[in-house]
N, C-alpha and C positions, 0 to 999 in steps of 0.2 A: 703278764698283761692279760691272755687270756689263756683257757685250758690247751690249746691247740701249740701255739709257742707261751714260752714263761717270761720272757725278758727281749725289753731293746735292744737290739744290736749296738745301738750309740754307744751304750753306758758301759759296754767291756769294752778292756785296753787292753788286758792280758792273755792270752789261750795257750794252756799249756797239753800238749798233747803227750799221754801216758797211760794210766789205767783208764779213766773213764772218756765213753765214747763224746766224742765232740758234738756237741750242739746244733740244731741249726742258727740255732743266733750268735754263739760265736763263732761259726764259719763265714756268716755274711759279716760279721763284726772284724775279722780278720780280710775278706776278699773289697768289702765296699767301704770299711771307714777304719781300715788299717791299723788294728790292733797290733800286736806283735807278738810275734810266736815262740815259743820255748820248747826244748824236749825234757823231759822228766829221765828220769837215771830206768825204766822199766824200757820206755822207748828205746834208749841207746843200747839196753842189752840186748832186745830182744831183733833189734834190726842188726847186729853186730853177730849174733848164732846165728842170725839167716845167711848172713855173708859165708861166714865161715863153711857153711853146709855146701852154698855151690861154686866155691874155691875147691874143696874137695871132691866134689862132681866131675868140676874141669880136669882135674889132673888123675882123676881116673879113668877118662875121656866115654863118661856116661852117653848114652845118647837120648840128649835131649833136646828137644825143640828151641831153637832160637838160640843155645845156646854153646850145640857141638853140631847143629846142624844147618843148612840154609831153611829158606823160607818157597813155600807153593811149589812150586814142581823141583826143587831143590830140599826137600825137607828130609830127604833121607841121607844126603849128601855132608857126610862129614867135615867137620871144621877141623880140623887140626888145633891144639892148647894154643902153639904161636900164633894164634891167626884170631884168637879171640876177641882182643881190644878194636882189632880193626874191623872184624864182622859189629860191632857193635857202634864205633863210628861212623861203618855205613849206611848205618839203619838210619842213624839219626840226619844224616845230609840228603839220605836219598828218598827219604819220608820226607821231607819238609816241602811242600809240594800246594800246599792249601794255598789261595791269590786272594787277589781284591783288598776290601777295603779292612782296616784291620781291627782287630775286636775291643772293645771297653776294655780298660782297667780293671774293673773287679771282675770279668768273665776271664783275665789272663792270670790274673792274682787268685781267683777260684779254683782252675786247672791248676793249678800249683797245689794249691794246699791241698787241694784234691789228691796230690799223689803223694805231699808228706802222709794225710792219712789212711790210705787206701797201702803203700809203699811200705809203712810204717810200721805192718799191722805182726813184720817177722815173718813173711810168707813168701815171699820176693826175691829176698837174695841181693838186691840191691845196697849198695855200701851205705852205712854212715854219713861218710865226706861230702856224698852227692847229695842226698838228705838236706845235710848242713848247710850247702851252699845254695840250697831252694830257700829256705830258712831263711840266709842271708840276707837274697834277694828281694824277700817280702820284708823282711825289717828295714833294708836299707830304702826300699820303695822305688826299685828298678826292675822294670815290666818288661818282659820282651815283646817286640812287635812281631805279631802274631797276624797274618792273612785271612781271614774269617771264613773265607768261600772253598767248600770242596772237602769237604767229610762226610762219609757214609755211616760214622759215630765214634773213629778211634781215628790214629796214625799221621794224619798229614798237618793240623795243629798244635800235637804234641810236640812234635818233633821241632816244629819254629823255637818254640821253649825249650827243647832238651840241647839244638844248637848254644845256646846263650853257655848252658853249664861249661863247654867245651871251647867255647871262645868266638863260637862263630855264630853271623847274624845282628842282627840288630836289639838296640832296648830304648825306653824311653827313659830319660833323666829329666828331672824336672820341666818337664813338658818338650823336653826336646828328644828327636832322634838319631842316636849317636850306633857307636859299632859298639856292639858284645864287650870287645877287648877295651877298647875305653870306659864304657860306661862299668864293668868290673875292676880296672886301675883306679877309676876316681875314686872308688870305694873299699880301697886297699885287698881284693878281694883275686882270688887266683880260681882260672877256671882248671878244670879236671880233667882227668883221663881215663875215660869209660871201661870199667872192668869186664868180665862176662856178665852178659844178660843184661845188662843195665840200659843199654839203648833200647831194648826192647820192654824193659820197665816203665821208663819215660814216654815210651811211643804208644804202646798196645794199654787194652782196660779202660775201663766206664769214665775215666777222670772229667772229659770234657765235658759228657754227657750228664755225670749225676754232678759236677759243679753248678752247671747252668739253670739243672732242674734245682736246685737245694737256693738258687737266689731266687726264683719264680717261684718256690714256694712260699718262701717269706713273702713275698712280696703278694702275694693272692691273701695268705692269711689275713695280712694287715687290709688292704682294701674288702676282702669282704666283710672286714670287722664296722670298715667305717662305713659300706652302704647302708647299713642299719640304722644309722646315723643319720646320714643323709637323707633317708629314705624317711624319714620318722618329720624331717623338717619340710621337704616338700608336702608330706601329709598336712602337714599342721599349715602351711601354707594356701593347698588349695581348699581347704576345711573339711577334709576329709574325717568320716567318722571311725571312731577312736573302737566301736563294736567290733569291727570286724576285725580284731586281734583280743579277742576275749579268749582268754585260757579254757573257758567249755568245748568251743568250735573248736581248737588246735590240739584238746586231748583227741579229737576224735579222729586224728590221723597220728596213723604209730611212727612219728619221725621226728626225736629229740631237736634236729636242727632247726624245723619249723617252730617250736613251741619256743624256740631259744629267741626265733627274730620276732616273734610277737610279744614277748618277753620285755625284749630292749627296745622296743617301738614303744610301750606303756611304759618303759621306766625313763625315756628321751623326753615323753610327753607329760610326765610327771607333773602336775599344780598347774597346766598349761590353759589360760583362760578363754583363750582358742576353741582346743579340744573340749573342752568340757562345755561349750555353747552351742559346740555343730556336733553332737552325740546323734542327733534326729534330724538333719542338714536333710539328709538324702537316705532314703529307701540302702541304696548300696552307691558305693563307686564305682568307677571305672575301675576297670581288670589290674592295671599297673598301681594301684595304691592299694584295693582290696587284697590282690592278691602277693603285696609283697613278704611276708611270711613263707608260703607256699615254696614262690619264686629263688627267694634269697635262700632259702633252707636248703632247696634240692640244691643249690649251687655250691653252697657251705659243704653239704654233705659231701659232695667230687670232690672238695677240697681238700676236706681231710682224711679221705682215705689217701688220696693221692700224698698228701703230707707222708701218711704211714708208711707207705711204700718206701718213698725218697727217702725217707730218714733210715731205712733199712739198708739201702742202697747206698747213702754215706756213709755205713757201721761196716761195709761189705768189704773184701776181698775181689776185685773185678781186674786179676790180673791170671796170665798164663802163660807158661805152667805156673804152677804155685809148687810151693818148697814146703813139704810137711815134716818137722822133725821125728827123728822115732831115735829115742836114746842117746848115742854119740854118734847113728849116723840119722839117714832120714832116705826121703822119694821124692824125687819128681812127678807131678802129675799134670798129664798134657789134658786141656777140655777146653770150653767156652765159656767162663767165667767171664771173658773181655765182652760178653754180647749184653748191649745196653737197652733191651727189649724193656726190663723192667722200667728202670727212668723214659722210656719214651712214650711206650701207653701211657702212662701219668702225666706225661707232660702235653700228650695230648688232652688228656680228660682237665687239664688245667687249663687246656685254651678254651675250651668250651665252656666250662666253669665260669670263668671269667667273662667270657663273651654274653652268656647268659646276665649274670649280672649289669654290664653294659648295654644289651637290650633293653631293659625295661627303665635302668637308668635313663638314657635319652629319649624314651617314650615321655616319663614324669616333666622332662625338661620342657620338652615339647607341650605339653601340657599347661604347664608354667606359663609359655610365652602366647597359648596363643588365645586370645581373647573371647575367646566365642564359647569355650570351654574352664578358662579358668576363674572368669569376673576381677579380672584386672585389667590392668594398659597394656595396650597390642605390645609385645615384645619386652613388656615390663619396662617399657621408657616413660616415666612422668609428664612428659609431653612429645606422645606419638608425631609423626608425619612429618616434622623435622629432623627429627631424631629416631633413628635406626635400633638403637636399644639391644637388646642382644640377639636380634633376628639373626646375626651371621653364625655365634657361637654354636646353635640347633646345627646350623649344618656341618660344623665340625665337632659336634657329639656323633651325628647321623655317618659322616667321613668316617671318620674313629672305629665304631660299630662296624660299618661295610668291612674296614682292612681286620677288625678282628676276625668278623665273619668267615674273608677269605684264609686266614692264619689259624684257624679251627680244622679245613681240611686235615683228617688226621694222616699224618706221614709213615709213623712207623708200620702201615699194614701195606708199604713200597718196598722196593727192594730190588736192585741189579746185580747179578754176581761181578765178584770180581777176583784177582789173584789167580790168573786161569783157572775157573771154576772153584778151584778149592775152597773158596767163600762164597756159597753157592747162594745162600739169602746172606741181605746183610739188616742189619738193623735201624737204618738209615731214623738213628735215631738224636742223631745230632741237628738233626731238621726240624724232630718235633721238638728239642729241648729249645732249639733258637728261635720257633715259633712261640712259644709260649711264655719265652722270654720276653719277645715285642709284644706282645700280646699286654702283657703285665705292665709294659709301659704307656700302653693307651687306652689300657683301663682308665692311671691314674688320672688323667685327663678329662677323662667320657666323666667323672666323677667329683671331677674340680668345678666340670661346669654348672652339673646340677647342681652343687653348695653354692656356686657364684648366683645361680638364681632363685633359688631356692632361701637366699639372705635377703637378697632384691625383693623377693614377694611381700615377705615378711612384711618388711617396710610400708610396703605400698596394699596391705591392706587396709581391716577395718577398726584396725587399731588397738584390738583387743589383744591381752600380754601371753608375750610366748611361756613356755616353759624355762624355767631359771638355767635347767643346761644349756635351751636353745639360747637364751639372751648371752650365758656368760662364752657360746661360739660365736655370737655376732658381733659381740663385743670384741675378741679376737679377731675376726676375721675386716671389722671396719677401722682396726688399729692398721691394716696394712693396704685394704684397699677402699676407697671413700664408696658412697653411695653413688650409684650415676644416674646424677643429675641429669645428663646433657653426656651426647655422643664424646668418646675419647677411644684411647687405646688399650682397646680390652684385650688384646694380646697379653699384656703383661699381666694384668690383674688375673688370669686363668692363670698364670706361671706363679705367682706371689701363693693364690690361695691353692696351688697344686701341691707347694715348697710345706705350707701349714699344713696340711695334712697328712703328708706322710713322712715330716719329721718328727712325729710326735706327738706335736704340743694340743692337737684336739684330741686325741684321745685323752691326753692328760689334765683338759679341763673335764671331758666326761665320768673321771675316773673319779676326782675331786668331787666332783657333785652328783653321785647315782652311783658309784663304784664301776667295776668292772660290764664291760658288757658279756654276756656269753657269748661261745662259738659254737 
């Protein structure tokens, strides 16, 4: 679709995890619209020598962390061989600690796959079987209910899910809430018996944090793709001139992202009879159309580094110790590979990314509606003063922006020790990734609206014809919600054209008629 990610998530069924590194489009293809997962014959072996390596560990009674010994002021404190299964049991019941309310579907089905491939990678130690029966879980489409509230970036929501492997706990089954041990019988399915380290496989490492971040990156890609979009029809709406995205002016700032949104603003605007009549409208625009090039660029640009990062951070190894093989035997190595620093500055820099975007978004809106500035109907209602028209929606683009605002405070530069000191900073990066999550979701919104008005204007200008991409989006977008005439319930109508937006199908009419846009 575009250079940043390559493909829909919709359109994979299959992701087979083996030699090459997984996607970010088939992880959200897998976590949000439930592909189903395979392991490839490389997988099985190479998690299979892992196992092997620290079965021989254990019964050489190596001392390794988490694994022949306790945990925080216990870490030097030997485990005994027989005492393994159950040091590892108790990770998992007495981690599971996280409250409140409990997390999506595809952020519990993310941390999953998260740990097939982080787990996965032969470096772990972790069995096979347990592997298999995560697998299971996502094929058969049973989630555990997982507590959302109370992670510093690992251990206390991992654990809700590594309970399910073991029988205990809760899952969802077709929308309902049943126990571990049922919802695994109705699916002919047997829970496990945690070997060494395995509880600490499940519990410890980046899973929750680079899951959350790897669906907020997708999801930032796609919406900054479509503000360009957006952003090109409010132009052409308020007769904004078409100069101020001339490729001379945007060579002369050295920033590929900016040349790319001025790029796709003249290829939106394309045959637009609009554009082409307000070229000399006005000296200059306002800040929020002049300067959307500028604006969307530096935002795009956070984006994709931030991309870069995460996508690193899925490829990674975010567990400890790790198991390095060396011939027939190998080493344990004790470090911080679990600390999810990397995923949380990004995911800070995606909330602000985003929110940036959504500033000037509800500026343009604002714009739209309001008469004195844009030479339409107060509120773009065809007969004001009876009719309220989309005066409310402004303030829940304006709503939207403020709560992004406050979900940009960057988190990960927080941190309280814990584990009596022994976790002396933490990476409270589970904060920033959940931040940037919601964030993502009230973009999409902040972005529904300016398309909801920004179609509206259209309409109620001077009649002169849009751009054929822009007609063949309004064309879509009046198949689903009519023109408003007369006050209704524009609640729904912001949900219908939020639904067209980011399943798809407008980029796939832009695609059709202008090709790809850049990122």
């Amino acid at each position: 679709m575009i250079n940043t990610l390559t493909k829909n998530a919709q359109e994979i069924s299959l992701v087979t995890l083996g030699s090459d590194p997984i996607t970010i489009e088939e992880f959200v293809a897998v976590a949000r619209y439930r592909a189903r997962i395979e392991f490839s014959a490389e997988y099985d072996g190479r998690v299979r020598r892992s196992r092997t390596l620290i079965e021989k560990f254990l019964q050489e009674n190596r001392l390794i962390y988490g694994v022949t010994t306790g945990f925080g002021d216990n870490v030097t404190e030997v485990i005994a061989p027989e005492d393994a299964e159950a040091l590892q049991r108790n990770i998992v019941l007495s981690h599971a600690v996280s409250v409140g309310q409990p997390l999506p579907e595809e952020i519990v089905r993310g941390v999953q796959l998260m740990m097939l491939v982080g787990l996965g990678q032969g470096f772990s130690g972790i069995s096979i079987g347990t592997l298999a029966l995560i697998r299971d879980l996502l094929n058969h489409n049973i989630t555990p209910y997982v507590p959302g509230d109370g992670s510093v970036g690992y251990l206390a929501v991992e654990a809700h899910m590594a309970m399910v492997l073991i029988g205990e706990g809760r899952v969802w089954v077709a929308g309902e809430v049943v126990s571990s041990a049922d919802g695994l019988r109705a699916a002919n399915l047997e829970p496990v018996a945690l070997g060494c380290k395995e509880g600490l496989c499940l519990t410890n490492g980046t899973h929750s944090v680079t899951a959350i971040a790897v669906l907020t990156a997708y999801d930032a890609v796609r919406a900054a793709t479509v503000s360009d979009l957006i952003a090109a029809m409010s132009l052409e709406a308020l007769k904004g001139t078409i100069k101020a995205f001339d490729p001379r002016l945007h060579a002369m700032k050295k920033h590929p992202e900016q040349q790319a949104v001025a790029a796709n603003v003249r290829k939106v605007l394309a045959g637009s009879a609009e554009t082409e009549a307000r070229a000399d409208y006005r000296v200059q625009d306002t800040y929020s159309l002049r300067g959307i090039p500028q604006i969307h660029g530096a935002a795009k640009r956070a984006i994709k580094d931030a991309v870069a990062v995460i996508r690193d951070e899925l490829h990674s190894v975010g567990d400890n110790p790790v198991i390095i093989p060396e011939g027939q035997d190998g080493t344990a190595l004790m470090g911080a590979n679990f600390d999810s620093t990397f995923a949380g500055l990004q995911s800070d820099l995606l909330s602000m990314a985003m929110t940036v975007i959504a500033k000037v978004s509800e500026r343009r809106t604002d714009r739209m509606l309001n008469s004195a500035f844009s030479e339409l109907p107060a509120f773009l209602a065809p007969n004001p003063g009876l009719n309220n028209g989309y005066m409310i929606a402004q303030y829940t683009a304006a709503a939207l922006y403020m709560e992004m605002k406050a979900l940009s405070l960057p988190a990960s530069i927080d941190s309280v020790p814990t584990s009596a000191n022994q976790e002396d900073p933490v990476s409270n990066a589970y904060l920033a990734a959940m931040q940037a999550y919601t964030a993502a979701g009230k973009l999409r919104y902040v972005l529904a609206i300016e398309l909801m008005c920004a179609v509206q204007a259209s309409e109620l200008g001077d009649g002169l014809a849009s751009s054929p991409v822009v007609q063949a989006i309004q064309a879509a977008i009046r198949k689903e919600v009519p023109t408003a005439v007369s006050d209704r319930f524009f609640g729904d109508d912001i949900e219908r054209i939020e639904r067209l937006l980011f399943d798809g199908q407008i980029l796939r009419i832009v695609e059709e008629n202008v090709g790809e846009l850049a990122f």
